[in-house]
C-alpha positions as CSV (number, residue, x, y, z in Angstrom):
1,X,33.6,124.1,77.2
2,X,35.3,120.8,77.9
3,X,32.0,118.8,77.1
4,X,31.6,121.1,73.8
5,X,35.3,119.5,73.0
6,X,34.6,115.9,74.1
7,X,31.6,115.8,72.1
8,X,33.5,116.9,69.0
9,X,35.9,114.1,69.6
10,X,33.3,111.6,70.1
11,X,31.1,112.2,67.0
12,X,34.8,112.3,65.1
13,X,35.7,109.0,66.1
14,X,32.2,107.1,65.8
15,X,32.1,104.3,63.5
16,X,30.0,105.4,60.6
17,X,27.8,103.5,58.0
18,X,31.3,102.8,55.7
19,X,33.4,101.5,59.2
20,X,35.6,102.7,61.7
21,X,37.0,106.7,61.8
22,X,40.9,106.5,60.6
23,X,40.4,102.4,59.4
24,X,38.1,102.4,56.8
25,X,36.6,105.7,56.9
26,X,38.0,109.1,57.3
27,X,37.1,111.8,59.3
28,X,35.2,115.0,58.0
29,X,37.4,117.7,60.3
30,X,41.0,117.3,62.1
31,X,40.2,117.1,66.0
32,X,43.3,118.6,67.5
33,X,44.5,115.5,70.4
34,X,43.0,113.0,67.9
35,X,45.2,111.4,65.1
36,X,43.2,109.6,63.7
37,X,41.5,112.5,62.3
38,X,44.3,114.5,61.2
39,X,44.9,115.4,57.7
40,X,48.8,115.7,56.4
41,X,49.3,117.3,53.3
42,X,45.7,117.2,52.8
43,X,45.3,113.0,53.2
44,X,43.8,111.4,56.4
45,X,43.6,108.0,57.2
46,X,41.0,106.2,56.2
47,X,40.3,108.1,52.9
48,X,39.3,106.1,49.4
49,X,41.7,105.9,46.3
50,X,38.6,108.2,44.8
51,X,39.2,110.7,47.4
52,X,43.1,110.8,48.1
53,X,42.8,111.0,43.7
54,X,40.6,114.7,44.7
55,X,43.2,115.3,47.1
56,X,45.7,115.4,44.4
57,X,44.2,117.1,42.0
58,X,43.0,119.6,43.7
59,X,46.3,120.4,45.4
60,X,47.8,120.3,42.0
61,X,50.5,117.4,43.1
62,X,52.0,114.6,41.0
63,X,52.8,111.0,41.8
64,X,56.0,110.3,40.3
65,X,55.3,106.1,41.3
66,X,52.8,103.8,42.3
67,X,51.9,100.3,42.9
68,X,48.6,98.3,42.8
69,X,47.8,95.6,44.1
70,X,44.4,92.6,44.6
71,X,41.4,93.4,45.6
72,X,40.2,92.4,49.1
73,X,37.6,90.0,46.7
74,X,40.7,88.5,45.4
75,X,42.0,88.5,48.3
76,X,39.5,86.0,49.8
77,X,39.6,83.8,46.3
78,X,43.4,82.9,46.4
79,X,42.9,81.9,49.8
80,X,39.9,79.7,49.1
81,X,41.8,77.9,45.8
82,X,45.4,78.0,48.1
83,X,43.2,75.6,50.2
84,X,41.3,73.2,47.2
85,X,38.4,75.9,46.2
86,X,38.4,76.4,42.7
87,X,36.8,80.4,42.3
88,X,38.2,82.7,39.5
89,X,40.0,85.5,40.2
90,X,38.5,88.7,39.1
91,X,41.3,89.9,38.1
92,X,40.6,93.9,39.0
93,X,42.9,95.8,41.2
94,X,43.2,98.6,44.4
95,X,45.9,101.3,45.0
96,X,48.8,99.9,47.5
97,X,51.3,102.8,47.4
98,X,52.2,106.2,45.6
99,X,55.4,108.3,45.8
100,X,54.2,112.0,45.5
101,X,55.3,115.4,44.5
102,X,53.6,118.0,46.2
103,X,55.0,120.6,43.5
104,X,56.8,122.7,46.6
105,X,59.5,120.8,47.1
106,X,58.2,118.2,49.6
107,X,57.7,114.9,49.1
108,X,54.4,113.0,50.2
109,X,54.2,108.7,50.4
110,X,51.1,107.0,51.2
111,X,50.7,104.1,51.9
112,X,46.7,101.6,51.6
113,X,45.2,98.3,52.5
114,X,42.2,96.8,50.6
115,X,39.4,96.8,52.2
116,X,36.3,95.1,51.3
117,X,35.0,98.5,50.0
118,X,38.2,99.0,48.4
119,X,41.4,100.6,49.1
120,X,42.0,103.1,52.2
121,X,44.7,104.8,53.4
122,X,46.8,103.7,56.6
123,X,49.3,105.6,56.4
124,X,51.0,108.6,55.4
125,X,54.6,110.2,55.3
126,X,55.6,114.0,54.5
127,X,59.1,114.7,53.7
128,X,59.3,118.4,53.7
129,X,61.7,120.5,52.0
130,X,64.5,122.0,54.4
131,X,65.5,125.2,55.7
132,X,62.5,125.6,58.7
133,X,63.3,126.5,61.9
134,X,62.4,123.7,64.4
135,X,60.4,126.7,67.0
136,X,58.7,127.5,63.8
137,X,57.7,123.7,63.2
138,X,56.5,123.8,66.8
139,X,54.3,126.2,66.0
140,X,52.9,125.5,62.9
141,X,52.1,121.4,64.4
142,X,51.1,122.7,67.3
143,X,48.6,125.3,66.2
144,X,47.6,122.0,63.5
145,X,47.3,119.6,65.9
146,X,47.1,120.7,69.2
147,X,49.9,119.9,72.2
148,X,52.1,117.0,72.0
149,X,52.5,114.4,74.3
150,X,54.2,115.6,77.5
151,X,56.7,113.0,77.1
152,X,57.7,113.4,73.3
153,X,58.5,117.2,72.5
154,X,61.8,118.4,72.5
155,X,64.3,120.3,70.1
156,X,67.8,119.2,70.0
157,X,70.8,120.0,67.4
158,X,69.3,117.5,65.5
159,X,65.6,119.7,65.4
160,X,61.9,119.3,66.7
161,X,61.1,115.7,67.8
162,X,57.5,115.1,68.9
163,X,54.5,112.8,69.2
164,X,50.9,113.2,69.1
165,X,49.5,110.1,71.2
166,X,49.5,108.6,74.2
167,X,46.4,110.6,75.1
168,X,43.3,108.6,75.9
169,X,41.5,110.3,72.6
170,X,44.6,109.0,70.5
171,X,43.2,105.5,71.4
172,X,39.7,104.1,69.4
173,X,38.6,100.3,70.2
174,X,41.7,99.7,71.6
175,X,44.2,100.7,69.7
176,X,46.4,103.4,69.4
177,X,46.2,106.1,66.1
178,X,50.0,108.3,65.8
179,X,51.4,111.3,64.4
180,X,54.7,111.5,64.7
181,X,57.5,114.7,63.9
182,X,61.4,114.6,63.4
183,X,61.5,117.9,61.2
184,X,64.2,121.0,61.8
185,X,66.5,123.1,59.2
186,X,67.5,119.5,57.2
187,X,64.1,118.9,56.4
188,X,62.9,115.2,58.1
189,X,59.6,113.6,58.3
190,X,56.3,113.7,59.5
191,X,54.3,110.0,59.8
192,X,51.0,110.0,60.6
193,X,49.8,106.3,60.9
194,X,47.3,103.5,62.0
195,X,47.4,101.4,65.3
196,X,49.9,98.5,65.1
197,X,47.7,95.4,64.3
198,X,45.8,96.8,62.0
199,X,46.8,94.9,58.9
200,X,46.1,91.6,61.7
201,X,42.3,92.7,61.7
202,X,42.5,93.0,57.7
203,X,43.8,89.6,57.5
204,X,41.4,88.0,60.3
205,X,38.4,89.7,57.5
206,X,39.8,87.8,54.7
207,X,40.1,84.4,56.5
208,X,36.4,85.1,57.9
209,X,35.1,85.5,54.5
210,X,37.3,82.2,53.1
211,X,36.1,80.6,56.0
212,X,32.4,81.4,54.5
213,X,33.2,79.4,51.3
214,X,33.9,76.7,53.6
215,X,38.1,76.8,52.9
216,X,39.6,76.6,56.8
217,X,43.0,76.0,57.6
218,X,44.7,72.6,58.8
219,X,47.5,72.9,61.0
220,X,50.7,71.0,59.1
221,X,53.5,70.9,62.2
């Protein structure tokens, strides 16, 4: 049984041909223990405007704001003309951010980076409406998700406080994928997010592919 489970996580969390699990890719099925494959309010990390846009239509929600923002090609072109390249923007754009409705009284707020293959998700926040017990929270994450870390699950006056990582199957190439709860009768929030460092890696890709037009930095002290 336990190498029917690991093999589940493993084949979850394998880079595929688009990139990495929960970076630039998302995960087909929520592996309970692993965040990067978990789905809140229907998003994972990892997922394409195209398919968070499927998640909201066919959960029936409404974005009530959103930002855009460059493309990762445009990206790479401001930095080659910040540094004396003279390439044309493009001018076309990603999603950044959207403020949602999810039509039940909860609020949902995700939050993308551009990619080279275009906007992904990397991160996402649920504010639910209020008036759940925090046992019944435990339950519903836990049957979800799986068990908590042994070190962040408790319920106090304030409600349920909990974290899913800190497991070795929370952590792919190095880094650290989260789930996070603080949810009880006042409502709260649930953040499910990348590894810290992530938005480093994005940034170390665009100065690769400046580099390639031949635009490098100079240190001025």
């Amino acid at each position: 049984m336990m190498k029917h489970v690991m093999a589940l996580v493993l084949a979850a969390v394998q880079p595929t041909a688009a990139g990495q699990i929960g970076l630039d890719a998302a995960a087909g099925q929520t592996i309970k223990g692993v965040p990067a494959t978990f789905d809140l309010a229907g998003f994972r990390l990892g997922m394409a405007e195209e398919e968070a846009e499927q998640v909201l239509k066919t959960r029936g929600m409404t974005v009530t704001r959103r930002s855009r923002t460059n493309t990762f090609e445009d990206r790479v072109r401001k930095l080659v003309n910040l540094r004396g390249g003279r390439l044309p923007m493009k001018g076309g754009s990603v999603l950044e951010s959207a403020d949602i409705d999810d039509g039940k009284g909860g609020k949902i707020m995700i939050r993308m980076f551009a990619w080279p293959d275009g906007a992904r998700i990397r991160s996402v926040t649920y504010l639910p409406l209020g008036g759940t017990d925090p046992a019944v929270w435990r339950t519903l994450l836990v049957d979800k998700y799986g068990p908590p870390a042994r070190d962040g699950d408790s319920i106090n006056a304030d409600g349920l406080h909990a974290n899913w990582c800190g497991r070795l199957e929370c952590i792919i190439g190095g880094k650290a994928f989260s789930l996070s709860a603080g949810v009880g009768l006042r409502g709260g929030s649930i953040a499910l997010s990348q590894p810290e460092g992530t938005s480093s890696k994005l940034t170390a890709l665009v100065e690769q592919e400046a580099s390639r037009h031949g635009a490098q930095g100079t240190p001025a002290l």
